[in-house]
N, C-alpha and C positions, 0 to 999 in steps of 0.2 A: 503778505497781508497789506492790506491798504490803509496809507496813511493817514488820509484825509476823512478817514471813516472811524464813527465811533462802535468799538465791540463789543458785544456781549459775553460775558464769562460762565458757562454755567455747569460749577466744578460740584463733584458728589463727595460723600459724608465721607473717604476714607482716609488715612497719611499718604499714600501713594497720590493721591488726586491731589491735596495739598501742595505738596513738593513740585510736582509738576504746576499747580498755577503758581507759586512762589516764582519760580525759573520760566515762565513767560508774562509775570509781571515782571521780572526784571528788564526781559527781552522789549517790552513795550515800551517801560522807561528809557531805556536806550534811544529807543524809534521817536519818544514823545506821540505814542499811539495811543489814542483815549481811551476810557473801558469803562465799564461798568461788569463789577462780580455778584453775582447774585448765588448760593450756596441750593445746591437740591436735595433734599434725603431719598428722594424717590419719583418714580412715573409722574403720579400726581403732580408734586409739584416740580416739576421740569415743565410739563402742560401749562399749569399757571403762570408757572414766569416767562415762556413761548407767546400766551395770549397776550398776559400783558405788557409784553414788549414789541412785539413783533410790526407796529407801525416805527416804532422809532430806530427799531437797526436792519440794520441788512444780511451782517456776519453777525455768524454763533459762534463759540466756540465750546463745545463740549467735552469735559473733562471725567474719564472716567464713567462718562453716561453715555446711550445714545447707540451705539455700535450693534449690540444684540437686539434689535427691533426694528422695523419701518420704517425710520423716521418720517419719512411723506407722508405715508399715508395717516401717523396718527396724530402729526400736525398738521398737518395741510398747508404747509409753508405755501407762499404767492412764488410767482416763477423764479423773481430776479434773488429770493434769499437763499444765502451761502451757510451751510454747516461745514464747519472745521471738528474732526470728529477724534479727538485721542484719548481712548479706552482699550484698558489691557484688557475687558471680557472678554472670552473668544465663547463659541462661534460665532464670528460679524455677521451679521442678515446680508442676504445674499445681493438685496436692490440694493443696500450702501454699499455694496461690492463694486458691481457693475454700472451704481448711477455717478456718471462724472460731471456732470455741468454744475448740481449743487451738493452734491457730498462731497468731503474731501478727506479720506482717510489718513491719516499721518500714524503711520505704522513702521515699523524696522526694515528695512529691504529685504533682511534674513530671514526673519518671521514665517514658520510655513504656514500661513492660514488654511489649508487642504480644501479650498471653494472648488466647489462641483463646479467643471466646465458650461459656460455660457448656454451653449446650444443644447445640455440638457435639462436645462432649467426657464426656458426661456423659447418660446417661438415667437416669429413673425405674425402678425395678426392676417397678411394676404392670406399664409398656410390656411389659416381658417375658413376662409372664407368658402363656403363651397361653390365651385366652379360650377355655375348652370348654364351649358350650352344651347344658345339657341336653333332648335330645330329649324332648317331650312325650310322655305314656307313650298309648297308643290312637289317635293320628292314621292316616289311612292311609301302608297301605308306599308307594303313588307321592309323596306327599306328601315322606314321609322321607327318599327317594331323593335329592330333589331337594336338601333342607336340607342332606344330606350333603356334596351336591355343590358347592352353594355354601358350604359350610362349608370345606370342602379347598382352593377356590380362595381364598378368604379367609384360610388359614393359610398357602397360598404365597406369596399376594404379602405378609404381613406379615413372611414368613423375607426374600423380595427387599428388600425394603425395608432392614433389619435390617443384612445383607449388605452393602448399598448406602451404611449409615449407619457401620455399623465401615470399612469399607477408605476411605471420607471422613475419619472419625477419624483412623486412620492416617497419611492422608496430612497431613491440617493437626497431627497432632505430631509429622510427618517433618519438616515444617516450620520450625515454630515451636524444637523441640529440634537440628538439626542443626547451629547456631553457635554456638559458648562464646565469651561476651563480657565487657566489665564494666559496670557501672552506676556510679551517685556512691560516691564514697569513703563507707567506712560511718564515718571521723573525722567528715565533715562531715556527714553522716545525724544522726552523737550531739550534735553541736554544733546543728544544726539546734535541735533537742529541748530541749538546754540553754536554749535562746537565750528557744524559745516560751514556757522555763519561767520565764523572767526571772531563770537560775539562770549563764549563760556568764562566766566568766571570761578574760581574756588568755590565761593557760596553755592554755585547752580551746579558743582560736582557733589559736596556734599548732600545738597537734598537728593540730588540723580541716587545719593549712597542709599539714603533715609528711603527714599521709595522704594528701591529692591531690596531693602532689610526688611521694610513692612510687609513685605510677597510671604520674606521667608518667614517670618517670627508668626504669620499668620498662616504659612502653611498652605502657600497659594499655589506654588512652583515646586519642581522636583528640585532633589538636592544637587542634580547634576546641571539644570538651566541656571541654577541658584552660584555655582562656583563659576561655570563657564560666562556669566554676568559679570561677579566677581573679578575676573582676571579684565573685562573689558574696563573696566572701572578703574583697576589699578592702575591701568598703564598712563589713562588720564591723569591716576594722582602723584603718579612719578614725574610725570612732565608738570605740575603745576608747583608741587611741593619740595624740587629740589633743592632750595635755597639755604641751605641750613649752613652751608658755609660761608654764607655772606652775614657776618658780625651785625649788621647793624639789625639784619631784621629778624635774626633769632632774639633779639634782646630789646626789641619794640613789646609795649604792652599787649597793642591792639590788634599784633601778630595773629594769626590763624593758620594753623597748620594741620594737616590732614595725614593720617600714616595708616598704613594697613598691617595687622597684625593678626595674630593667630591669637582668637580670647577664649577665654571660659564660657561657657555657655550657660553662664550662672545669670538670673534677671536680676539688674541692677545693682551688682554685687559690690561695685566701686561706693553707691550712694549709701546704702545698707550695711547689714553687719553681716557677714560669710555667712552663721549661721540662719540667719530670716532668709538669707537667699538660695540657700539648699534647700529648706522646708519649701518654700512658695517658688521653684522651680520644677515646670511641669515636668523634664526629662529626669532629675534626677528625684523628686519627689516618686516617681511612677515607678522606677528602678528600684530605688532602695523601700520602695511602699509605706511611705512613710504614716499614712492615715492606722496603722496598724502599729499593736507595742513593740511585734517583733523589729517593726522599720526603723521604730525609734533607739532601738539598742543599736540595729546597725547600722545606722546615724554615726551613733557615738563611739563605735568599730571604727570605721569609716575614715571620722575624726582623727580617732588616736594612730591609726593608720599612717596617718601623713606625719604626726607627731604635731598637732595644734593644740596646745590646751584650750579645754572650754571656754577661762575668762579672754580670753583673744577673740574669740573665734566669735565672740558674743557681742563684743566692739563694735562702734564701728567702724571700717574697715579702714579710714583715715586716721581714726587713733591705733591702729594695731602697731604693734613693733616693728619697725623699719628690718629688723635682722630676720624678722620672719616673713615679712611680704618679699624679700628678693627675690628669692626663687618659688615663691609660693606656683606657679601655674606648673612649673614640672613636679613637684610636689605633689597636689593635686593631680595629675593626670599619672601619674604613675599609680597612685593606690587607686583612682576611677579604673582604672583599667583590672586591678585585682576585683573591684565590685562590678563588674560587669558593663559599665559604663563606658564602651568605648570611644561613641561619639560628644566626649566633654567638651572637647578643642574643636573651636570653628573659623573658619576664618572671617574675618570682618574686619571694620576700619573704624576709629577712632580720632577725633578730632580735639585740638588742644584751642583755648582760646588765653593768649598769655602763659603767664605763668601757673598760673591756680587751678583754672577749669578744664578736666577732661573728661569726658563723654565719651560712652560707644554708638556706635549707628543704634542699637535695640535700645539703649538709652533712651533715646528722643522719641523713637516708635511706641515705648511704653505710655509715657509722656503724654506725646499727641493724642494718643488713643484715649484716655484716661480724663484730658480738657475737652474732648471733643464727644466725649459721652457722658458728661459731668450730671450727676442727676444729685448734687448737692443745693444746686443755688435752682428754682423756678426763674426762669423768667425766657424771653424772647428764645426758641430754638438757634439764631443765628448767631447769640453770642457768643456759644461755647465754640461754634464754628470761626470765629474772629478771635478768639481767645488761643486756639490751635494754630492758627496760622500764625497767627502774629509769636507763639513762643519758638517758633522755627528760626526768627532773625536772631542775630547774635549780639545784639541791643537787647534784649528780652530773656536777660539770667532768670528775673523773678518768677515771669511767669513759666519758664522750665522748671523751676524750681519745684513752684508749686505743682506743675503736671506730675514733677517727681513720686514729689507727697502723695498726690493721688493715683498714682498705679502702685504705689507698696498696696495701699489698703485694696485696691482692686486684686491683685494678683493673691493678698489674702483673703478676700471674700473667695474667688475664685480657688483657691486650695481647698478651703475651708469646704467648701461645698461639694464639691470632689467626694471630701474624706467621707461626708454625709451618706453621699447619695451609694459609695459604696458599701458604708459601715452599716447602710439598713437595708440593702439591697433594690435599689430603685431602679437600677439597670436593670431592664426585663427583656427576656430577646421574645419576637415576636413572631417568628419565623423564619424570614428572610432577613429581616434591620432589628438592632436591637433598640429601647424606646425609654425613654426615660424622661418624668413629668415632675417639674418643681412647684411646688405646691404654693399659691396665696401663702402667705405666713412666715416662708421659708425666710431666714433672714439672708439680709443686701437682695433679695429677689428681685427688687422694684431696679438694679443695677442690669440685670438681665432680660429686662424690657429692651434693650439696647443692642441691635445686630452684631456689631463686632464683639463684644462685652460674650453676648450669647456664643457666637462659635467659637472664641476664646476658651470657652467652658466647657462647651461641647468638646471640643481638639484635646483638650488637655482629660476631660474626664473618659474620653475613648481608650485613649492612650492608659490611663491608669486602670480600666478595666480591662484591657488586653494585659495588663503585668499582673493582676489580681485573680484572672478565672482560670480552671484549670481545667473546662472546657474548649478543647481545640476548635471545634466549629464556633464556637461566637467569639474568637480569635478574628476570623472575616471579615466579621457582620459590618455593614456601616451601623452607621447612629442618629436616628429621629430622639429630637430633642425638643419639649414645649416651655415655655413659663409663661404665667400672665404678663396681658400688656399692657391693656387698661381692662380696669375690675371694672368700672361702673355703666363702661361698656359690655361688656363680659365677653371681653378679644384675647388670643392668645396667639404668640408669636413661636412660629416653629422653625427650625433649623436642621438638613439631610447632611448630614459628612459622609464621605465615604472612607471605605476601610482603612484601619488604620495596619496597611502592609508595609514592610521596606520596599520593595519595588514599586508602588502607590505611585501611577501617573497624573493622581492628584483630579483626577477630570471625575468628575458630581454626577451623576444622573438623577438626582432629586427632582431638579428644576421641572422637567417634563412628566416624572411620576406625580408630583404634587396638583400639577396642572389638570393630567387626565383624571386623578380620583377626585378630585372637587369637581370637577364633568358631571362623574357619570354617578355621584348621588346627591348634584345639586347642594353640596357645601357651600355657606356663605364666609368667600373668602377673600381676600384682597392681595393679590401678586405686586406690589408697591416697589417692593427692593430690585435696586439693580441685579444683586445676585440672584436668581431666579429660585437657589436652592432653600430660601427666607420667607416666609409666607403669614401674614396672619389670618386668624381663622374664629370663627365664633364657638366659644366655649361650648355649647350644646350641639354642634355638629362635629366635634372634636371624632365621637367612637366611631361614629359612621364614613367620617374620613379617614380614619385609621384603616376599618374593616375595607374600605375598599383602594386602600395604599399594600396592605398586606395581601390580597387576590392578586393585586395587579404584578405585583413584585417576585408572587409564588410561580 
């Protein structure tokens, strides 16, 4: 990047985008390279903040945005401006593929992006042009005749050909664009970069951690990109963290130390009490069905299983008895494994700040999610976006603290609703997707206006209806999901997951389903979110986009 130029930042709503602009603010601090951060929720306003910047910088740089679209053509950037583009959505649009003078992809070398070769996506405009030769003036007319004639069948078959090479096109960008996916955390894209620049820090490993925990806890990557990330991560944190032998800086306050360990896959279980955190855990809440009485007995099976009495277990988990927390994780996972829970143990990393404070990577991800969807305080959309960011530094206990506080009660709205929507049966399969519609009224609803908040809900309430029905085939199904967005509007905001399989390679075909049935019965609807598979829609063309998502889908 160039120094003597001031940047533009223009990073999207998620923790993954966070972390990654955290770790190229720091990069620029280093360089003393100017910037300007402006936050996007969506198309719109990326647009806006384009127009209205676009005489004063030259470089972009796009975080998390930008990659799945056009970018030229639906900005219409002037020749000499530069996009810096690091977004994990995959499928990348094929002109940021191939345009190099102003796009600039910052992607993993590994990465297989599968872009359709150049030349079938792409002709020379000479090809087009049709060759009209000019007849020789004075030959003879039989002569002519013929020229003619071989002239016309040579403009036919270059039309078939032509013909031939577009509906080919067609097909390999039917292709290639019909699954919304994700690629590497763009933390770890920036940290990469850092790293090669001999510029990475601790801090800028951590978030690199915080970014691909949010892939996973979100359910963006398989579990196999998800460990095989993991182990690249590690070995950075053996090389930065191994000083524990050296006296003086184990026993610094302001120490920060990083360790990778094998956790509980309990939400927040350290800041909470075991038990809030079994209940308001999507895996093990789904497993032992907890929305049900039988679940709640064997809960407390479960429980006595491990041998925890209740008042422990109800603690919390910092007042619990020291004799009991020692071996509590083999404890736990040995009766999880009698209750069928095999996946409790995952691995992940954990960071110490001093003596006192320890966090896990899903810690901070609940956290950030949780400030950054905050729909307690009205005011400016970009503070809760500055509020996020900022509880990432490790000067900023309070405000983790507080993000804390606010994903317990998220992650219980988020149960709680769950338990509802199965206990009156609201999951309705549709045919192909099963559909489930939260009602004006519902309580914390107005929390699930909010995209991540919603596929949260979504992920978690699939999952608990594949452990609930005894229906094999909607075992399959993905899951169309609505809740109001704004009432006084009368918008509704929908979310497609797909199936909830073990083999699940996690890739959505929502995005292009949503797109073609709002076509083809003229729904008024607004494709805003970067994930394509997020749509809002107007409340009165809800059925008719429904009826023609279910034709298309049959």
């Amino acid at each position: 990047l160039l120094f003597s130029q001031r940047v533009l930042l223009l990073v999207a709503s998620d923790v993954d985008a966070l972390c990654a602009c955290k770790i190229l603010q720091a990069l620029f601090q280093c360089d003393h390279v100017q910037y300007t951060l402006v936050p996007v929720s969506g198309w719109q306003e990326l647009e806006t903040a384009f127009l209205e910047h676009k005489d004063q910088f030259k470089y972009f740089v796009l975080i998390n945005c930008g990659a799945s679209v056009d970018l030229l053509e639906i900005l219409q950037p002037e020749e000499d401006t530069i996009f810096f583009v690091c977004d994990s959505h995959r499928p990348i649009n094929v002109v940021n593929v191939y345009n190099d003078t102003q796009i600039k992809l910052l992607v993993k070398q590994d990465d297989d992006l599968d872009v359709p070769a150049y030349d079938d996506i792409f002709r020379d405009e000479e090809d087009e042009e049709e060759d009209s030769e000019n007849e020789s003036e004075g030959s003879e007319p039989s002569e002519k005749r013929r020229r003619f004639e071989e002239d016309i069948i040579e403009r036919t078959m270059r039309r078939r050909q032509r013909r031939e090479w577009e509906a080919r096109r067609r097909e390999i960008l039917f292709d290639y664009e019909q699954y919304e996916y994700h690629g590497t955390s763009s933390a770890m894209v920036m940290f990469e970069l850092a790293w090669i620049m001999s510029k990475d820090l601790n801090d800028m490993l951590w978030w690199a951690i915080v970014g691909l925990t949010d892939q996973w806890v979100q359910d963006k990557i398989t579990q196999m990109k998800y460990v095989t990330d993991i182990g690249v991560l590690q070995r950075h944190v053996s090389r930065h963290n191994h000083r524990n032998e050296d006296e003086e800086n184990s026993l610094s306050i302001d120490c920060m130390r990083i360790a990778f360990e094998y956790d509980l896959r309990l939400a927040l279980y350290q800041h909470w009490s075991l038990y809030e955190s079994l209940c308001n855990t999507s895996y093990t809440s789904a497993s032992l069905k907890l929305w049900s009485v039988q679940g709640q007995k064997r809960l407390h099976e479960f429980l006595a299983d491990i041998g925890l009495p209740l008042k422990q277990v109800k603690q919390k988990f910092n007042s619990m008895d020291v004799s009991l927390k020692e071996n509590l994780r083999e404890m736990i996972e040995e009766s999880a494994n009698k209750f069928g829970m095999k996946d409790l143990r995952v691995q992940t990393f954990s960071i110490h700040f001093g003596f006192k404070n320890k966090f896990s990577a899903s810690d901070i991800v609940y956290a950030t999610v949780s400030l950054m969807e905050n729909v307690e305080k009205e005011g400016p959309e970009t503070t809760n976006f500055i509020k996020a960011l900022d509880s990432l530094s490790r000067g900023n206990l309070d405000k983790l603290h507080q993000g804390l506080d606010l994903a317990k009660k998220q992650l219980r709205a988020i149960q709680q609703t769950v338990a509802s929507c199965i206990c009156t049966n609201l999951v309705i399969s549709q045919g192909p997707f099963l559909y489930c519609s939260l009602m004006e009224g519902t309580p914390d609803v107005k929390l699930f206006s909010k995209p991540v908040s919603l596929c949260l809900l979504s992920k978690y309430l699939l999952k608990s209806f594949v452990c609930s029905t005894k229906n094999k085939r909607c075992k399959l199904l993905p899951l169309v999901m609505a809740a109001p967005m704004d009432v006084e509007q009368g918008t509704v905001i929908m979310v497609g997951i797909p199936p909830e399989t073990e083999s699940s390679d996690k890739k959505n075909f929502f995005g292009r389903a949503f797109e073609k049935a709002a076509d083809s019965t003229n729904s008024r609807t607004l494709h805003n979110h970067f994930d394509m598979s997020i749509i809002e829609l107007k409340t009165e063309d809800r059925s008719k986009f429904l009826d023609a998502l279910i034709s298309l889908l049959s």
